[in-house]
C-alpha positions as CSV (number, residue, x, y, z in Angstrom):
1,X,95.3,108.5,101.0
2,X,96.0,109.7,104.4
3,X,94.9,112.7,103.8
4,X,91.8,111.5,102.3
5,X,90.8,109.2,105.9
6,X,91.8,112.5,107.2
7,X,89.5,115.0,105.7
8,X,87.0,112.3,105.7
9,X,86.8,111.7,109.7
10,X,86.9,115.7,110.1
11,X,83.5,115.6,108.3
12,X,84.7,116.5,105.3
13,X,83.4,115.1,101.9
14,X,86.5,113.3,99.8
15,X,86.0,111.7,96.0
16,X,88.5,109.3,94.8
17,X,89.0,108.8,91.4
18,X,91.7,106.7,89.2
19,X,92.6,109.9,86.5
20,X,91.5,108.4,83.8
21,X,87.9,107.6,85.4
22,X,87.8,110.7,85.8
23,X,88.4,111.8,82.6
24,X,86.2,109.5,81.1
25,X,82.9,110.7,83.4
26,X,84.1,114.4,82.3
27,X,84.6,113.5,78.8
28,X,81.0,111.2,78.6
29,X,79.3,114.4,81.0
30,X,80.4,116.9,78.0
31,X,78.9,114.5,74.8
32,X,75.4,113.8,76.8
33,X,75.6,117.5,77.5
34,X,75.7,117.6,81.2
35,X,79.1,118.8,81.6
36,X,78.5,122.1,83.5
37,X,76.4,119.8,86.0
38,X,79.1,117.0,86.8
39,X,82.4,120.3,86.9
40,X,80.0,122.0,89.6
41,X,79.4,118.4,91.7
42,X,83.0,117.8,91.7
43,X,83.9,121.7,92.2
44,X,81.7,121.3,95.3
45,X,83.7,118.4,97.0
46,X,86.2,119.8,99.8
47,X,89.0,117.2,98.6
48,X,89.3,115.7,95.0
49,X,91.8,113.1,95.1
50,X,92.9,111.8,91.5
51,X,94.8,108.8,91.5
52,X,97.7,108.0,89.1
53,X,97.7,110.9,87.3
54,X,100.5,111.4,84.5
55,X,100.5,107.4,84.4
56,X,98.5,107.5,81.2
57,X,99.3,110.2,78.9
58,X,95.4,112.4,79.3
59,X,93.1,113.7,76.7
60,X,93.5,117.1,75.4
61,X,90.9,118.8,76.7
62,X,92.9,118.1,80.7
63,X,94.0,121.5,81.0
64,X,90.6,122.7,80.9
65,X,89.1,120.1,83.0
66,X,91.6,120.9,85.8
67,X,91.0,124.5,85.7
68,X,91.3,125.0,89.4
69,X,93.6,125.1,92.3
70,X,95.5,121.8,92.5
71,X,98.2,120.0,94.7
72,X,99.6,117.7,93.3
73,X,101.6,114.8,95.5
74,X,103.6,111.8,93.9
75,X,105.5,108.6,94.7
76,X,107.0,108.1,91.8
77,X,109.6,110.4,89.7
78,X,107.7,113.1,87.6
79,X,110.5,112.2,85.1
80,X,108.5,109.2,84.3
81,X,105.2,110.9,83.5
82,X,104.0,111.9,79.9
């Protein structure tokens, strides 16, 4: 999260999201139709940081919804991830 405060007192818009929030608002976005609306908001956010992600195994269509360049930082052993 350091990062986050970081970019955040630079001036620079952060969004936090738990990883399967965010999956949900993609997933929900994509039945009511608006999902090229909510992938341009969140493409348009400096730093995305998505929280606990490989905790829960994710929906299919992740690979998709992640379509983009990503860093990816952990305290716990990838080995434990689905």
């Amino acid at each position: 999260m350091r990062s986050g405060t970081n970019a955040g007192n630079a001036g620079f818009g952060v969004l936090y999201r738990k990883a399967h929030l965010l999956f949900e608002e993609i997933a929900l976005a994509t039945l009511s139709g608006t999902r090229h609306d909510c992938m341009h908001t969140l493409a348009e956010i400096p730093l995305l940081i998505v929280d606990d992600l490989g905790m829960r195994k994710p929906p299919v269509s992740v690979a998709e919804d992640l379509r983009c360049g990503v860093q990816i930082d952990s305290l716990t052993n990838a080995a434990g991830w689905f």
